[in-house]
VMD Tcl script that draws the C-alpha trace (Angstrom):
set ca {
  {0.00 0.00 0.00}
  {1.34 3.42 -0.67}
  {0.81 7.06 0.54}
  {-0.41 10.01 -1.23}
  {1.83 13.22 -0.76}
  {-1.30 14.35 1.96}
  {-0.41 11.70 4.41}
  {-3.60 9.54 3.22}
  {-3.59 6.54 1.47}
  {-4.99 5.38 -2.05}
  {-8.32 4.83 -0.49}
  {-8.40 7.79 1.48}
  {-8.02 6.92 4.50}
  {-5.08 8.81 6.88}
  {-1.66 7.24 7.14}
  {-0.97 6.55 11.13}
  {2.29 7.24 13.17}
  {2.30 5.73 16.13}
  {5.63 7.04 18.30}
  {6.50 4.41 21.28}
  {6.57 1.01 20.03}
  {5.83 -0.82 23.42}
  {3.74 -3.04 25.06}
  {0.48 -0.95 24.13}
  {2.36 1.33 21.10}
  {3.05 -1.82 19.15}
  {-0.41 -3.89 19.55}
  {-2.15 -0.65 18.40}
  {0.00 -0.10 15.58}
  {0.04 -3.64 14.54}
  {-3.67 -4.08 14.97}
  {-4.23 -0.74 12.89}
  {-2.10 -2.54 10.34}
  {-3.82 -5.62 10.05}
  {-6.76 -3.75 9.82}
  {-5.53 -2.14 6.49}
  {-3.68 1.44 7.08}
  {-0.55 2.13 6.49}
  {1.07 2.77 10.08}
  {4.81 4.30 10.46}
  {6.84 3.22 14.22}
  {9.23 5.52 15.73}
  {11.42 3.52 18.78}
  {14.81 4.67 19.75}
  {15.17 0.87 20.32}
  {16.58 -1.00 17.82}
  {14.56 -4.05 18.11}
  {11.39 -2.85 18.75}
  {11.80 -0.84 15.32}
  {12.65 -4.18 13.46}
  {10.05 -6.11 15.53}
  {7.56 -4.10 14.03}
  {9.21 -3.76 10.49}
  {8.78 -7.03 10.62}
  {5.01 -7.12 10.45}
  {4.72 -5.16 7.58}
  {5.31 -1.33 9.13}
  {7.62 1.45 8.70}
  {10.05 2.07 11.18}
  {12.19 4.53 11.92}
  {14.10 6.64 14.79}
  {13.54 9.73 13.47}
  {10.45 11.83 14.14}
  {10.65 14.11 10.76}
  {10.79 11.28 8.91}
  {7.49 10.09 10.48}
  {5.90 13.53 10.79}
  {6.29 14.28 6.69}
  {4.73 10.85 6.15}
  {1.75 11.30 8.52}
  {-1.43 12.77 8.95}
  {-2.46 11.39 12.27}
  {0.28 10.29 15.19}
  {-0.26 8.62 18.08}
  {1.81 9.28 21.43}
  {1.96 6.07 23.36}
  {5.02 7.15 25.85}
  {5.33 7.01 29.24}
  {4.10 10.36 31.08}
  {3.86 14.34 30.20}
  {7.18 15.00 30.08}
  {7.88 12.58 27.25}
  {4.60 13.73 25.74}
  {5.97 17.28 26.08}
  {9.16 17.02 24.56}
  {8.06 14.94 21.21}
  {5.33 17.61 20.69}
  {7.58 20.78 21.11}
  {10.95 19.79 20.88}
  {13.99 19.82 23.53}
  {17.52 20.23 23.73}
  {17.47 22.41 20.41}
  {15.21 19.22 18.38}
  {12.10 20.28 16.98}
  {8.73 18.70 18.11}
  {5.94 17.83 15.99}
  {4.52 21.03 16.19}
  {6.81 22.23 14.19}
  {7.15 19.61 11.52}
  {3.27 17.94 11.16}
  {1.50 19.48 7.93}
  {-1.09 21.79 8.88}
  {-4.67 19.88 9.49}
  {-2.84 16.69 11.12}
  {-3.98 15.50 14.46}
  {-1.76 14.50 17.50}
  {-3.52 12.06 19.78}
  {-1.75 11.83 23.29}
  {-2.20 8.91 25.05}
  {0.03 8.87 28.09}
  {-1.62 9.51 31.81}
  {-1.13 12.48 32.40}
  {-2.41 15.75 34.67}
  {-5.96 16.64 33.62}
  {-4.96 19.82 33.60}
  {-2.18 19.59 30.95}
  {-4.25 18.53 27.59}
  {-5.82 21.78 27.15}
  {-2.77 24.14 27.24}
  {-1.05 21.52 24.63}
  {-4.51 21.74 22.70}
  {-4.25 25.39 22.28}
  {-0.37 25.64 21.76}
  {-1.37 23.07 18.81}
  {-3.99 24.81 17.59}
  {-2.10 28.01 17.02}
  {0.23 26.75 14.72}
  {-2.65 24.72 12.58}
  {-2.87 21.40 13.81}
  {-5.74 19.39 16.06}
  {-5.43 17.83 19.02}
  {-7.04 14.68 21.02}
  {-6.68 13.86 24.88}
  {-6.88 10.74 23.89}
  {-5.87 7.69 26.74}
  {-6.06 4.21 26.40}
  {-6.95 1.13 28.15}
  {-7.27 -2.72 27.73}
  {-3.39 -4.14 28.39}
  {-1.05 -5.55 25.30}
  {-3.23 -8.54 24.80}
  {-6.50 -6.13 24.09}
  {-4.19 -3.47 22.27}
  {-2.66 -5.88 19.74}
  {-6.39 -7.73 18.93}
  {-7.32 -4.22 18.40}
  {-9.77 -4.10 21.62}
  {-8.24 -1.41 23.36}
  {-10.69 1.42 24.81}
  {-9.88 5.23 23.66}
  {-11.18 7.51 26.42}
  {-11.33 10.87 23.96}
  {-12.14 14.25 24.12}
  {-11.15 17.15 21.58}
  {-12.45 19.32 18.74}
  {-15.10 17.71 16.37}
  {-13.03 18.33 13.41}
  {-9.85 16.39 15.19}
  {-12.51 13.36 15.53}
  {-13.81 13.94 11.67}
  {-10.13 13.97 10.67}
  {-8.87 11.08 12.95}
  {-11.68 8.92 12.17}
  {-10.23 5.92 9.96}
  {-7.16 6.09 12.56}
  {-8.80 5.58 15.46}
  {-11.22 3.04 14.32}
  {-8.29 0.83 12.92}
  {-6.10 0.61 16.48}
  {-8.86 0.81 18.96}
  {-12.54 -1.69 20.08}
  {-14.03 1.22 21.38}
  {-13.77 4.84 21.10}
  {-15.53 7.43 23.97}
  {-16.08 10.45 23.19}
  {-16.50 12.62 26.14}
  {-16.19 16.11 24.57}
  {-15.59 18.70 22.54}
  {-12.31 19.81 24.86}
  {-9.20 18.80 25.70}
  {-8.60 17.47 29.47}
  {-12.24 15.12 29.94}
  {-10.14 12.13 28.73}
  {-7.64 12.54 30.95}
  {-10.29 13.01 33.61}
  {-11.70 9.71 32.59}
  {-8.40 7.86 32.68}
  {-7.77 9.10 36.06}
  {-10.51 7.48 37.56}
  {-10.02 4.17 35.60}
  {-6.18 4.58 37.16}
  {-7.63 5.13 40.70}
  {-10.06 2.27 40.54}
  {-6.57 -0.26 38.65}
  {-3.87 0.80 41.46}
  {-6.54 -0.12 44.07}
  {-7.68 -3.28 42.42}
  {-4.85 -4.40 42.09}
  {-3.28 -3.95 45.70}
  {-6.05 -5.46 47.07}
  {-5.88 -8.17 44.39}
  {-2.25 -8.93 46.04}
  {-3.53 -8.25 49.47}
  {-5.72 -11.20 48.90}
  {-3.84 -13.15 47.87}
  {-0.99 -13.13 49.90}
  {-3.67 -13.77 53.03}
  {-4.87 -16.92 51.69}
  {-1.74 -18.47 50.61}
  {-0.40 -17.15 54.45}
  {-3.91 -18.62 55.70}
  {-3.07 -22.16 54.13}
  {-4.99 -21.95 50.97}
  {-4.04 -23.24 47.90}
  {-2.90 -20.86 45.11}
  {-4.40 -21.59 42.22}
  {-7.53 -23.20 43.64}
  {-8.11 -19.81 45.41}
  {-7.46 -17.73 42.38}
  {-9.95 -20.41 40.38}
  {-13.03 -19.91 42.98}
  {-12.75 -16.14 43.59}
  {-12.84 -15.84 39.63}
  {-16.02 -17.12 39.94}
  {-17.57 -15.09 42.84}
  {-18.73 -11.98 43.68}
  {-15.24 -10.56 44.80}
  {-13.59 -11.21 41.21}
  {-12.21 -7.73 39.43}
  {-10.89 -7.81 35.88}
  {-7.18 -6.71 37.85}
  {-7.69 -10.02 39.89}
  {-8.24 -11.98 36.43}
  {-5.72 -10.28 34.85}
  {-2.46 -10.04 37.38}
  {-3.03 -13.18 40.12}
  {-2.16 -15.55 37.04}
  {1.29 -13.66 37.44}
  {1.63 -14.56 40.65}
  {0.76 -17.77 40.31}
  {3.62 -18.42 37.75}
  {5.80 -16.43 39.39}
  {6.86 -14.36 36.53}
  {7.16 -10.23 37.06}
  {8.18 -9.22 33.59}
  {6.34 -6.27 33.57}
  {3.65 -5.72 31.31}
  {2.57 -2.73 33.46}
  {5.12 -1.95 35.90}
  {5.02 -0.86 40.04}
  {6.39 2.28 38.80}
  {3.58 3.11 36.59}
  {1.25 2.88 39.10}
  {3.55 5.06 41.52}
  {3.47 7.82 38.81}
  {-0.30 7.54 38.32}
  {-1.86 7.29 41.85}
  {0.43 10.02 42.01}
  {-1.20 11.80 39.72}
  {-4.35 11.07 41.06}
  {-3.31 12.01 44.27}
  {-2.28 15.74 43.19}
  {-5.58 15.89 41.19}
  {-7.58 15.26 44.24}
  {-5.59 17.33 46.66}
  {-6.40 20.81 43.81}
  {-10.14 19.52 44.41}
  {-9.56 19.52 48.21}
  {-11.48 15.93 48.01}
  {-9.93 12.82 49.81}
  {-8.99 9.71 48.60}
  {-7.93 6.94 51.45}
  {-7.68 4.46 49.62}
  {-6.12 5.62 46.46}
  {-3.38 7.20 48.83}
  {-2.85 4.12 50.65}
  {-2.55 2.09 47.50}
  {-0.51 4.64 46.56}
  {1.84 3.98 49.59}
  {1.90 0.35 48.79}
  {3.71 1.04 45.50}
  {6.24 3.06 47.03}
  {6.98 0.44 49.45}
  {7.27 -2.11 46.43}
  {9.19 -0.31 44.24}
  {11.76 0.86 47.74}
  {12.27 -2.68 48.19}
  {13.86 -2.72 44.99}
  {10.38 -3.89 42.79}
  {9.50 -0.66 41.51}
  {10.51 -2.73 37.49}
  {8.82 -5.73 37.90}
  {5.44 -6.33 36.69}
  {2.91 -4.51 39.51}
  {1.65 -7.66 40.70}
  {4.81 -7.34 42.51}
  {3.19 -5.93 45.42}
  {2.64 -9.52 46.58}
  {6.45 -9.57 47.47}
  {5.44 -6.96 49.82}
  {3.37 -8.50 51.65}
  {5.52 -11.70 51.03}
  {8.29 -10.10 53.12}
  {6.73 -8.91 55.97}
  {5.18 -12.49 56.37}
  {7.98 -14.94 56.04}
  {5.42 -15.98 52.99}
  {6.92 -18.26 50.06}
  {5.72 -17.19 46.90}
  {4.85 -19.75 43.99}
}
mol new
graphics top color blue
foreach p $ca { graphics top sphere $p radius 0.5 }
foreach p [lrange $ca 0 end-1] q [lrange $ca 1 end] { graphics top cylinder $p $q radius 0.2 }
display resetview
């Protein structure tokens, strides 16, 4: 498949950059492939770029390259600061802002402060180019099946323009209005009610198997009752095969209860349990953790038992 001069492709549909090729970047670039657009990489890492060349995509390391190709780009990088930087440049590099065509859209997909979309919005917007706050959900299983949930809010003519983009790497798209900053709200919460999950998902666990019960059994029976979350599902089963590569990291979930955290203290409204979650994390990753996958919390808990983990 090629690309037109305007970034879309023969059937006019927009050509995709999608900058952070990792455990989310590269299932929604790969499932936006499969689905038929033509999708360009950027990784500073070697083999992610030829892991994903592989597939069928264009990869490269450097973002004008991408940029003059593109008409929509995704940001799937770690936090704001990263976000920051590829959008405006540092250390004397120019940002997209600078080198997207006029009419492309940005959609940022990091967790970041609420209150950060719509300044980047408007800095965007003055030099011609849209903007979504655009986070995502659903792990790297649900991002490379193309399942993923988009929690968006932005201008209707980013949407009209982003369209065939978004419907290619993402199940389901939200679109929770016509500004900058309500996705990020959105994703907040979801990160509140994950980093609490989670804990208590380890929690749990680590009472049972310290009370005598069996493992997996346990895991098996409280997937099938009332106290089951989609975290439990999802992270016990890395616990159970003792295996913390991290898929999502302690770490992540330091920076984004953190983020919560500062949210709610601007609000003056408390969160307990989002702040002791948060505390949990801290512990995990000052224990030496904060890498490993954030199941790790168990080895928490695991510590100040004298528990054996599977």
């Amino acid at each position: 498949m090629t690309s037109s001069s305007n970034g879309r492709d023969g059937g006019g549909r927009p050509t995709l950059g999608v900058i952070g090729l990792g455990s989310m970047g590269y299932g929604a670039a790969v499932s936006a492939l499969r689905r038929g657009l033509t999708v360009w990489g950027l990784d500073l890492r070697a083999e992610a770029r030829a892991r994903f060349a592989a597939e069928g995509g264009r990869a490269t390391a450097a973002l004008a390259e991408l940029a003059a190709a593109c008409e929509v780009v995704q940001l799937l990088v770690v936090n704001a600061a990263q976000t920051e930087a590829l959008l405006f440049g540092t250390d004397g590099q120019e940002g997209l802002a600078g080198l997207l065509k006029p009419g492309a859209v940005v959609i940022a997909s990091a967790t970041v402060d609420p209150a950060l979309p719509p300044q980047w919005e408007a800095r965007l917007a003055a030099r011609g180019l849209l903007f979504i706050d655009g986070p995502v959900s659903g792990g790297a299983k649900k991002a490379e099946a193309g399942e993923m949930t988009v929690m968006a809010s932005g201008r209707p003519e980013a949407f009209a323009a982003a369209e065939g983009a978004l419907a290619a790497l993402a199940g389901k798209v939200y679109r929770l209005g016509d500004a900058a900053g309500v996705g990020s709200t959105v994703k907040m919460v979801n990160q509140h009610l994950a980093g609490v999950h989670i804990a208590a998902a380890c929690e749990a666990m680590a009472l049972g198997m310290r009370a005598g019960a069996d493992a997996r059994q346990l895991y098996e029976v409280i997937c099938n009752s009332a106290g089951m979350s989609w975290m439990f599902q999802n992270r016990v089963p890395h616990i159970l095969d003792g295996d913390y590569r991290p898929l999502s990291s302690v770490n992540i979930f330091v920076k984004d209860l953190g983020i919560v955290l500062d949210a709610a203290r601007k609000l003056q409204f408390p969160l307990p349990l989002a702040a002791q979650a948060h505390q949990l994390y801290l512990a995990t990753a000052a224990a030496g953790h904060g890498e490993e996958d954030d199941a790790a919390v168990v080895k928490f808990y695991a510590a100040l038992s004298g528990l054996a983990l599977p």
